[in-house]
Each structure stands twice: as structure tokens, then as C-alpha cells.
N, CA, C and O atoms as a GROMACS GRO file, in nm:
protein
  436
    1UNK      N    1   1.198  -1.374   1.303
    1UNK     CA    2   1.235  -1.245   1.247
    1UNK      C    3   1.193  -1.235   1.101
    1UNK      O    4   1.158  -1.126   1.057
    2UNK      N    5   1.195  -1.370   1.004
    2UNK     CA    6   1.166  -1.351   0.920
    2UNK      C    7   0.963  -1.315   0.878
    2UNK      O    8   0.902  -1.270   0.780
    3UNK      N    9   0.942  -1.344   0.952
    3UNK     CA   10   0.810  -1.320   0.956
    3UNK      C   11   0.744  -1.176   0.964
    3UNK      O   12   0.642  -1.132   0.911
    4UNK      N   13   0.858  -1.100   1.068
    4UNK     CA   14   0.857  -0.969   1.079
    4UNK      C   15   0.820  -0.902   0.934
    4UNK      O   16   0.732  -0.838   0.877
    5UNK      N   17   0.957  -0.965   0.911
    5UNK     CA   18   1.023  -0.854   0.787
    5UNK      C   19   0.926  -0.929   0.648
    5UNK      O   20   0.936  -0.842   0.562
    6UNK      N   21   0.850  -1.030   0.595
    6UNK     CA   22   0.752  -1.048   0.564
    6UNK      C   23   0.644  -0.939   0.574
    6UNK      O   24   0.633  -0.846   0.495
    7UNK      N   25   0.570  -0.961   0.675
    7UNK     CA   26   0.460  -0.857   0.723
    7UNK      C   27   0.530  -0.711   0.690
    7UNK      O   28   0.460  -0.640   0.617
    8UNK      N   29   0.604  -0.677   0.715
    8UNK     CA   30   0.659  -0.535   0.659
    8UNK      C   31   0.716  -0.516   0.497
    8UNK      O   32   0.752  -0.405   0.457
    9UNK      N   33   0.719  -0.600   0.437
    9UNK     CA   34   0.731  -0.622   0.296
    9UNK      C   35   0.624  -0.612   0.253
    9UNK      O   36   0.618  -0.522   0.170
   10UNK      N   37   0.492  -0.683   0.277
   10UNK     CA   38   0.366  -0.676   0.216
   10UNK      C   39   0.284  -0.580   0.245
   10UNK      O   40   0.179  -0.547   0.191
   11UNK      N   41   0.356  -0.526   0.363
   11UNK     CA   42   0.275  -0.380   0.369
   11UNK      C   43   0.334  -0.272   0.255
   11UNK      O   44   0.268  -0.234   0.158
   12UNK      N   45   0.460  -0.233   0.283
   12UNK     CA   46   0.553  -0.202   0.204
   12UNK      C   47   0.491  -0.152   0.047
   12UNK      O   48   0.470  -0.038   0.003
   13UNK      N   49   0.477  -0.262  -0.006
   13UNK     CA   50   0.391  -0.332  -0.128
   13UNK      C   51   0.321  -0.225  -0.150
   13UNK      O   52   0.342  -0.130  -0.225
   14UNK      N   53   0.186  -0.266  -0.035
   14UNK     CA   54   0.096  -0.232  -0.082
   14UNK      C   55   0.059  -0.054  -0.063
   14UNK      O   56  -0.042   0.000  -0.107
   15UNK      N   57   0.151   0.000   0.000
   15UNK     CA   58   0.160   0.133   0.038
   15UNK      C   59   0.239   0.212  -0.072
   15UNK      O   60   0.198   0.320  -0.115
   16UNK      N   61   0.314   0.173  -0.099
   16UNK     CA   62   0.373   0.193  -0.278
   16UNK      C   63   0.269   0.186  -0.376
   16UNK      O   64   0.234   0.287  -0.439
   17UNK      N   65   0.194   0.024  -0.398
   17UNK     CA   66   0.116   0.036  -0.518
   17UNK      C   67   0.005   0.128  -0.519
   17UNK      O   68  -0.035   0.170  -0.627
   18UNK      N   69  -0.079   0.186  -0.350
   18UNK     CA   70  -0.178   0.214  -0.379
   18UNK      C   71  -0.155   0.349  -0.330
   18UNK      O   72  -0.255   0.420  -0.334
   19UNK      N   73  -0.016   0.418  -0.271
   19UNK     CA   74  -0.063   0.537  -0.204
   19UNK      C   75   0.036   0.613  -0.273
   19UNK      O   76   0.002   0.732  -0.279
   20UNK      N   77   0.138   0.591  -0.322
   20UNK     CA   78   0.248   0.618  -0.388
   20UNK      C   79   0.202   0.630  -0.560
   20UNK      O   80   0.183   0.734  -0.623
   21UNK      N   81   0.192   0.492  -0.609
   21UNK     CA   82   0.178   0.451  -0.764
   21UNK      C   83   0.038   0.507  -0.803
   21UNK      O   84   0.030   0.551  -0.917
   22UNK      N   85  -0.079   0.511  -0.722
   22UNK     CA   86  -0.221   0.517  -0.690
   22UNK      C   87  -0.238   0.381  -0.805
   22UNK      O   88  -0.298   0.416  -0.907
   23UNK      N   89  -0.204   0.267  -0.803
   23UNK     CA   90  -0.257   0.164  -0.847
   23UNK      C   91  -0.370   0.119  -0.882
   23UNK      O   92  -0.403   0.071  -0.991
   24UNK      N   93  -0.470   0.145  -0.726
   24UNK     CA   94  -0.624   0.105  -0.754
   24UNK      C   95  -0.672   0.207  -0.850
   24UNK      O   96  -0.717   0.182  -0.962
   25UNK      N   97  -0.656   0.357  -0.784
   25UNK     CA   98  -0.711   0.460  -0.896
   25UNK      C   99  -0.746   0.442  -1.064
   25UNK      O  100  -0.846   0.475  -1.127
   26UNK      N  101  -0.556   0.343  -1.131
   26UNK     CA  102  -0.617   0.283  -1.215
   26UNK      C  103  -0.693   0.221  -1.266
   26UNK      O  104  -0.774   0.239  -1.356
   27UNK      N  105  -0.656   0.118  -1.184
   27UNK     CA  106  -0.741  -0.044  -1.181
   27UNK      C  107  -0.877  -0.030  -1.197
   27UNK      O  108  -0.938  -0.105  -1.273
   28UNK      N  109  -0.952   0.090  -1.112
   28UNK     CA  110  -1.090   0.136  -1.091
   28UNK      C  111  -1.180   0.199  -1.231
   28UNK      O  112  -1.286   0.165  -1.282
   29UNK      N  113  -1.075   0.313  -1.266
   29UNK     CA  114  -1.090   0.328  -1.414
   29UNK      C  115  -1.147   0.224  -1.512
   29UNK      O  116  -1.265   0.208  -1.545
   30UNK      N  117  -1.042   0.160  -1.549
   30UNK     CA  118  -1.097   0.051  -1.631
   30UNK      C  119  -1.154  -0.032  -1.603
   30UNK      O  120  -1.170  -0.108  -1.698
   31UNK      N  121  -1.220  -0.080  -1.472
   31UNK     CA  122  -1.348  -0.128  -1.426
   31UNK      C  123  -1.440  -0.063  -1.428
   31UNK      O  124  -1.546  -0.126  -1.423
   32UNK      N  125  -1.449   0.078  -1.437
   32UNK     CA  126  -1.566   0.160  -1.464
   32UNK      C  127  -1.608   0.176  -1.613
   32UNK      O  128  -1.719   0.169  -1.668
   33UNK      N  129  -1.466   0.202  -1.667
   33UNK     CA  130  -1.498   0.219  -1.833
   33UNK      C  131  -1.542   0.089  -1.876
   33UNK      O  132  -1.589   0.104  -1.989
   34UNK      N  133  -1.551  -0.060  -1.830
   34UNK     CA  134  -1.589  -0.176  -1.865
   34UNK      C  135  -1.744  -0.186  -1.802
   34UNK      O  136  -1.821  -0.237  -1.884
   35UNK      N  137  -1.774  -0.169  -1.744
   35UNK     CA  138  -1.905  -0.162  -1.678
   35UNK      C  139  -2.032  -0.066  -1.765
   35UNK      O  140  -2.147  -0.081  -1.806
   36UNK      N  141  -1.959   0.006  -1.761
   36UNK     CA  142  -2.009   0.162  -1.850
   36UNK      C  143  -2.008   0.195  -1.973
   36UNK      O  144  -2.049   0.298  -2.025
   37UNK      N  145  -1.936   0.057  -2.042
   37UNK     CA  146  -1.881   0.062  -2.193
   37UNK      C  147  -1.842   0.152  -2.232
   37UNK      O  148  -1.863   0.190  -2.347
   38UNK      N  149  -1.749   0.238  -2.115
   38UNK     CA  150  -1.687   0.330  -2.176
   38UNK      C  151  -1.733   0.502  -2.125
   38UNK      O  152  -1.672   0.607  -2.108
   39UNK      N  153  -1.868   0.458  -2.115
   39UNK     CA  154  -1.952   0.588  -2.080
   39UNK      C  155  -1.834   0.681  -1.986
   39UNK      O  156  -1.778   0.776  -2.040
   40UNK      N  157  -1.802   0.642  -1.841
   40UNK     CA  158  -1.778   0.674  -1.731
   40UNK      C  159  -1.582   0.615  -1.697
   40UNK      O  160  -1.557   0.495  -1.705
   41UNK      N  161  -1.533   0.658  -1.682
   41UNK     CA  162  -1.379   0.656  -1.638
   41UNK      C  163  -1.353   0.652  -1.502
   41UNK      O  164  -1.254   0.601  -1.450
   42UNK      N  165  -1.447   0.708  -1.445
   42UNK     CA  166  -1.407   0.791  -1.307
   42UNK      C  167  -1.366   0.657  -1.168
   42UNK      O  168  -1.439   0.558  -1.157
   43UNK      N  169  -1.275   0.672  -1.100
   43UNK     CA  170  -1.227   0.554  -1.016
   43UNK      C  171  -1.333   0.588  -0.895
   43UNK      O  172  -1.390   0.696  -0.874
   44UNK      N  173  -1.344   0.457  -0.818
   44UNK     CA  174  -1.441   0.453  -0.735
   44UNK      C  175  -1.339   0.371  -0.618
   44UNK      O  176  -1.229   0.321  -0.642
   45UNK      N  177  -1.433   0.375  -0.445
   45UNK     CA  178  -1.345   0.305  -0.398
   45UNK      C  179  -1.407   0.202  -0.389
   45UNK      O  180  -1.515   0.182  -0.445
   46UNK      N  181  -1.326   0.087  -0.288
   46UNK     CA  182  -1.400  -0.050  -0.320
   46UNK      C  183  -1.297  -0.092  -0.203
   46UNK      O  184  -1.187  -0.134  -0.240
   47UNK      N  185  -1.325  -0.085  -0.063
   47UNK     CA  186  -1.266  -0.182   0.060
   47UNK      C  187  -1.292  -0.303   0.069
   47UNK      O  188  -1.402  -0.359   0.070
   48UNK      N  189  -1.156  -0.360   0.079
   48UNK     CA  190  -1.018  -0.292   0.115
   48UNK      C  191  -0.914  -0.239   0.025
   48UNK      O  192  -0.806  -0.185   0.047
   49UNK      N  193  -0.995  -0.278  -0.113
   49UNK     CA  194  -0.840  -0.324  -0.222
   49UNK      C  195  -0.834  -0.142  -0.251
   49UNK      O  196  -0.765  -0.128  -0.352
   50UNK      N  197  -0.879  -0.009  -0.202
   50UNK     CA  198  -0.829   0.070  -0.241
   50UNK      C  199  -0.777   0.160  -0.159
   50UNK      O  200  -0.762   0.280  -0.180
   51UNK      N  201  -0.740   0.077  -0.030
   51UNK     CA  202  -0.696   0.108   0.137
   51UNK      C  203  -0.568   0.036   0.170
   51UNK      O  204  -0.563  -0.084   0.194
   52UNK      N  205  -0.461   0.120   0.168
   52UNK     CA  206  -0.348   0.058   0.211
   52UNK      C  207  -0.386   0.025   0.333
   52UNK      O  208  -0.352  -0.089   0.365
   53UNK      N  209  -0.444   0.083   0.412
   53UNK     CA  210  -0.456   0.056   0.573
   53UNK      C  211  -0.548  -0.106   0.543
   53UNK      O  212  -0.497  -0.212   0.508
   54UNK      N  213  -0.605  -0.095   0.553
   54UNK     CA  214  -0.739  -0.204   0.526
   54UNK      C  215  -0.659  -0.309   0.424
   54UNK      O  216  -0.606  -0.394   0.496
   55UNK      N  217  -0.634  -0.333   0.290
   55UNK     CA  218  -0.517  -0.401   0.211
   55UNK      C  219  -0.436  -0.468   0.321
   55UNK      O  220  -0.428  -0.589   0.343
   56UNK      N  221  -0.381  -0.377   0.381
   56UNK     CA  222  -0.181  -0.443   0.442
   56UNK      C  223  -0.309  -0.550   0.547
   56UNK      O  224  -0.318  -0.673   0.559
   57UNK      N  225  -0.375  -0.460   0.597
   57UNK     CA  226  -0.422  -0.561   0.757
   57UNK      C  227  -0.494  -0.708   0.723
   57UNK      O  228  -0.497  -0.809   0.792
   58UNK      N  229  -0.532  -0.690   0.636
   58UNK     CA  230  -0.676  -0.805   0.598
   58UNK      C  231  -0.529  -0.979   0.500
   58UNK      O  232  -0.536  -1.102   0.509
   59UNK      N  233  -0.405  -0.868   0.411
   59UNK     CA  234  -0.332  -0.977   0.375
   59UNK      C  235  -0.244  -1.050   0.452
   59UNK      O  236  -0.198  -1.162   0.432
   60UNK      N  237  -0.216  -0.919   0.602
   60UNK     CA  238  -0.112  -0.974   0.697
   60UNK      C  239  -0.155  -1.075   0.755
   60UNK      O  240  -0.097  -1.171   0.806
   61UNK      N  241  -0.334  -1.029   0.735
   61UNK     CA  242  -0.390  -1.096   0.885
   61UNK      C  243  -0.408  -1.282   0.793
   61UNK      O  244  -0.416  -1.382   0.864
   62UNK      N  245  -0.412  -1.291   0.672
   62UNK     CA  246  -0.458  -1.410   0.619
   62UNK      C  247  -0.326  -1.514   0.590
   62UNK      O  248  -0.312  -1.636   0.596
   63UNK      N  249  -0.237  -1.396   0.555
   63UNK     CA  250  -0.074  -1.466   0.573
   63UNK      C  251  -0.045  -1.486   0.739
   63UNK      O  252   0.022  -1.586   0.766
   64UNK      N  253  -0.070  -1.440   0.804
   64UNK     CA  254  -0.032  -1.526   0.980
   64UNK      C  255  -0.121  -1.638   0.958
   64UNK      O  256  -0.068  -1.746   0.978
   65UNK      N  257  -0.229  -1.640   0.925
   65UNK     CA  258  -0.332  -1.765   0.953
   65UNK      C  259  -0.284  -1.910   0.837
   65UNK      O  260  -0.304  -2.029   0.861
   66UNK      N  261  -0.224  -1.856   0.723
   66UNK     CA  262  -0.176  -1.974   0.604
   66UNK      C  263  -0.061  -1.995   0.681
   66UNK      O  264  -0.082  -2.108   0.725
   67UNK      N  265   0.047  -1.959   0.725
   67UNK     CA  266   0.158  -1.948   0.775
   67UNK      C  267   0.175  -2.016   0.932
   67UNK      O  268   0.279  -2.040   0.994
   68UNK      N  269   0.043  -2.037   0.968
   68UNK     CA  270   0.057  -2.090   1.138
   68UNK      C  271   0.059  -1.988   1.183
   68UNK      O  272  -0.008  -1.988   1.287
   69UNK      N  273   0.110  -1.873   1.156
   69UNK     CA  274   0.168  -1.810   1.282
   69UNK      C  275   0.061  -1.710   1.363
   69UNK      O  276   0.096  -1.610   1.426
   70UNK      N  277  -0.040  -1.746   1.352
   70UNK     CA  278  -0.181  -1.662   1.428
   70UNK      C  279  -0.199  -1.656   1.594
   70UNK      O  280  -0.231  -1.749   1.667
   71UNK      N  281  -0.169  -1.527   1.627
   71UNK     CA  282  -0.138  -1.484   1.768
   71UNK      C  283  -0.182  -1.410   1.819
   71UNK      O  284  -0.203  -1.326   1.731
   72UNK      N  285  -0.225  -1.364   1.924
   72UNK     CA  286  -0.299  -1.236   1.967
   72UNK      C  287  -0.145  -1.127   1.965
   72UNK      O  288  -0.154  -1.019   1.906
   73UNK      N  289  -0.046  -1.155   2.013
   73UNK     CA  290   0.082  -1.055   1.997
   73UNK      C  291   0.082  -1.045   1.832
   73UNK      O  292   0.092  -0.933   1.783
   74UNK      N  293   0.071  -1.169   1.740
   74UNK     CA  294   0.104  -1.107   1.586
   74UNK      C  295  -0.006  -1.020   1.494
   74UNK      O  296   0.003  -0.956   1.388
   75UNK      N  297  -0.115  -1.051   1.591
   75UNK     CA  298  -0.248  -0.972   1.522
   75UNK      C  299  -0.223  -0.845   1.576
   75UNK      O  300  -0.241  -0.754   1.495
   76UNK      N  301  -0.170  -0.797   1.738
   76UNK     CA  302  -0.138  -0.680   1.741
   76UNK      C  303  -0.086  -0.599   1.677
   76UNK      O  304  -0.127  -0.486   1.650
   77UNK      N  305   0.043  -0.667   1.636
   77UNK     CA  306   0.148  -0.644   1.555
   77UNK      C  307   0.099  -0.544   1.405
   77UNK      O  308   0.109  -0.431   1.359
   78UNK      N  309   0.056  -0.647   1.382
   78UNK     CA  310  -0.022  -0.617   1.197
   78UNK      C  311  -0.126  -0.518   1.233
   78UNK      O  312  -0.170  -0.459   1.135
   79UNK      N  313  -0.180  -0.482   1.357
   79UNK     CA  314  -0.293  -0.368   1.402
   79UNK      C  315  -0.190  -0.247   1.360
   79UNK      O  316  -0.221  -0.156   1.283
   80UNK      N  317  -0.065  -0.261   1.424
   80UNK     CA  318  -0.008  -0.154   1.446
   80UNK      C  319   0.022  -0.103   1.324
   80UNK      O  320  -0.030  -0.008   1.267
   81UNK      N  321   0.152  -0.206   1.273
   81UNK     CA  322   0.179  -0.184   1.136
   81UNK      C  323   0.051  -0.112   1.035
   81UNK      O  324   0.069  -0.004   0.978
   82UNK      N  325  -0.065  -0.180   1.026
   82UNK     CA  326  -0.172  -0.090   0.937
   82UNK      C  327  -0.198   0.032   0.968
   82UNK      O  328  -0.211   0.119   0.882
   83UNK      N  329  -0.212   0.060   1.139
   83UNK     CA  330  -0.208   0.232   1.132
   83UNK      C  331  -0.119   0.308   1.092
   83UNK      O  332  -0.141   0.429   1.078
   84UNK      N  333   0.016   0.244   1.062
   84UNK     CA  334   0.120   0.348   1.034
   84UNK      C  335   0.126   0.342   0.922
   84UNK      O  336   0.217   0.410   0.874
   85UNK      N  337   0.049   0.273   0.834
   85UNK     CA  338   0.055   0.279   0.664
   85UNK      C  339   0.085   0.465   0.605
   85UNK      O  340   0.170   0.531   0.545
   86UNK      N  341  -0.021   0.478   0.658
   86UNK     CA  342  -0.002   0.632   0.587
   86UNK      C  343   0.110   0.699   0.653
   86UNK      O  344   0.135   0.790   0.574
   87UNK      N  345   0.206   0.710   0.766
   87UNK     CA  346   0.280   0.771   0.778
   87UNK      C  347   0.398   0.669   0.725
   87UNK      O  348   0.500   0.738   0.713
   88UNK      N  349   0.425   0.539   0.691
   88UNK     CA  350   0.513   0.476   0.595
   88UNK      C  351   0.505   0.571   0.503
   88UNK      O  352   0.593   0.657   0.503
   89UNK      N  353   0.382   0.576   0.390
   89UNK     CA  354   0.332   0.670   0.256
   89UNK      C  355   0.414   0.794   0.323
   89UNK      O  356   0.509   0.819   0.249
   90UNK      N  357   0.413   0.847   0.393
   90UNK     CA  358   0.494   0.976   0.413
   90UNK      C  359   0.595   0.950   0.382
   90UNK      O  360   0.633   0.990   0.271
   91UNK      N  361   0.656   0.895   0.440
   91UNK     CA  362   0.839   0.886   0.409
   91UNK      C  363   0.868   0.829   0.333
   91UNK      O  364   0.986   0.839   0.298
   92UNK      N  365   0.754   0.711   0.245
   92UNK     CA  366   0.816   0.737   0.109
   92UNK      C  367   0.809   0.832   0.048
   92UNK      O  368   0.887   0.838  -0.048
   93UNK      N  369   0.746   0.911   0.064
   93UNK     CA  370   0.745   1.066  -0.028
   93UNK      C  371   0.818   1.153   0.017
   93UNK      O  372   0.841   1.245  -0.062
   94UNK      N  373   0.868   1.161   0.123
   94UNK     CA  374   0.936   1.258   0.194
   94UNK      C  375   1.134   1.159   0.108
   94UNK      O  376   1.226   1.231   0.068
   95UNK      N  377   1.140   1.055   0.105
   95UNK     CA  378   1.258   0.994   0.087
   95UNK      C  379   1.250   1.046  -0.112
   95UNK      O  380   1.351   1.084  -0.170
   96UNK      N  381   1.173   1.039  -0.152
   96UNK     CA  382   1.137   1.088  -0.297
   96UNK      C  383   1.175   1.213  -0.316
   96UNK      O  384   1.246   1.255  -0.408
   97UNK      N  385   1.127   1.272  -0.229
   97UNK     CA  386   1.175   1.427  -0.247
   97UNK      C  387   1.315   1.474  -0.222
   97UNK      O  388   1.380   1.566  -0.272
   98UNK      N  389   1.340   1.384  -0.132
   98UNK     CA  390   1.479   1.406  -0.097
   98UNK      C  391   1.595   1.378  -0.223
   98UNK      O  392   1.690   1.447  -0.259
   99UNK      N  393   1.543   1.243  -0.277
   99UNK     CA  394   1.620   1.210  -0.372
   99UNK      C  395   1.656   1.300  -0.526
   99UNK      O  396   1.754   1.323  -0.597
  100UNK      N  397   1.488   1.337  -0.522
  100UNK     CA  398   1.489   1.462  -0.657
  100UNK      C  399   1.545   1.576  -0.639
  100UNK      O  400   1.588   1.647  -0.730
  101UNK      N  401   1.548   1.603  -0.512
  101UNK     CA  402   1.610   1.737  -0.483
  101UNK      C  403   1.806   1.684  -0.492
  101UNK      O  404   1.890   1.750  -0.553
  102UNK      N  405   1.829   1.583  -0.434
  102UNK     CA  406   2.010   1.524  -0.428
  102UNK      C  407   2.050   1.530  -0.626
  102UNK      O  408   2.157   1.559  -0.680
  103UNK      N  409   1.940   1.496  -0.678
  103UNK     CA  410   1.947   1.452  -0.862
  103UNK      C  411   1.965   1.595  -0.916
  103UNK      O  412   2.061   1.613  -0.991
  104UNK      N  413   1.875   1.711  -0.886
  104UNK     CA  414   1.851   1.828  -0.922
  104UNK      C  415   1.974   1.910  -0.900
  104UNK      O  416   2.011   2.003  -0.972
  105UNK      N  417   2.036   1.864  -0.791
  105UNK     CA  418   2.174   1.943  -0.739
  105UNK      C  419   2.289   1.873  -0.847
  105UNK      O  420   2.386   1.918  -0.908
  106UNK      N  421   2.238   1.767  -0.838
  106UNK     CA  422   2.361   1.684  -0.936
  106UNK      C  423   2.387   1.733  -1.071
  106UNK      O  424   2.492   1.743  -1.133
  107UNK      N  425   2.237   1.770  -1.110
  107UNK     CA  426   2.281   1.776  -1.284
  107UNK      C  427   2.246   1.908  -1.298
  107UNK      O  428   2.233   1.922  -1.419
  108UNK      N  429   2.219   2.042  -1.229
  108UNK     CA  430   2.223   2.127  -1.288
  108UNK      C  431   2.357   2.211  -1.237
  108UNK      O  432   2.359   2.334  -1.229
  109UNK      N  433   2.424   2.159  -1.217
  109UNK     CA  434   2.613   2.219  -1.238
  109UNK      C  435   2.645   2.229  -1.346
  109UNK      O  436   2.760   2.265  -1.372
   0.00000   0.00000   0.00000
């Protein structure tokens, strides 16, 4: 079980830092402005590291293999989990909204 909830933590992660926070978006920036000395800002993509889908699958899939635990049921598993990345990204935003809207009720009484 703990392995589960592992693999759903590091997806978790990475669906926050990159679809939520837009993390890479940064990260990309200042790899461009370093390349470019500055010239150019603009974020670029770069698979997997700017793909929650692609990200969660490629770290789940390397943590089952460091971990022993490499399976045709746990590779399914982590298949699945990566397609639902973006509808995770939903409900964290949908749970965000909810919360600003519960805060908004709170303090403007």
C-alpha cells in the first residue's frame, strides 16, 4: 500500500509543480535567457520535464525499477495514474476555487 500512495505522491508533485505552479515555464525562462544572454526569455518545451503526464510516468516508472517493485500490473498502474494527471490538475483547481470562494465569503462580512 505504501508504494501506492508513493506513486501517487510523486505524481501529485509533479502535477502541482508543473500544471498548477507552471514550474518548468520558469525554469525554461532562465534557460533561455542563459543561452541567449539574455536576448530571449520565452519558455520552451523540453519532454518530459515540461509534461506532468510524461514527468509522473517516466519517475514512477524508474522508482518501481530502484525499488524492486517492477510489474506488468505496477507499470499498468503508473499508465493509468499518468493519464489522469490532467484531470488530478483539474481538481486541484477546481479544490482552489472552492477554497477562494469559502475565504471570500469569510472575510467580506
Amino acid at each position: 500500500m505504501m508504494l501506492y500512495l508513493n506513486l501517487f505522491l510523486i505524481e501529485l508533485i509533479f502535477v502541482i509543480g508543473l500544471d498548477v505552479l507552471h514550474f518548468w515555464d520558469e525554469i525554461s525562462k532562465i534557460i533561455s535567457r542563459i543561452i541567449t544572454k539574455g536576448k530571449v526569455s520565452k519558455p520552451f518545451d523540453l519532454k518530459p520535464f515540461s509534461c506532468s503526464t510524461c514527468l509522473s510516468f517516466w519517475t514512477n516508472l524508474v522508482y518501481l525499477i530502484c525499488t524492486g517493485n517492477f510489474s506488468i500490473v505496477n507499470v499498468a498502474i503508473i499508465i493509468v495514474m499518468a493519464m489522469l494527471a490532467p484531470e488530478l490538475g483539474g481538481l486541484i483547481f477546481m479544490f482552489k476555487s472552492w477554497v477562494d470562494t469559502l475565504i471570500n465569503k469569510i472575510t467580506i462580512k
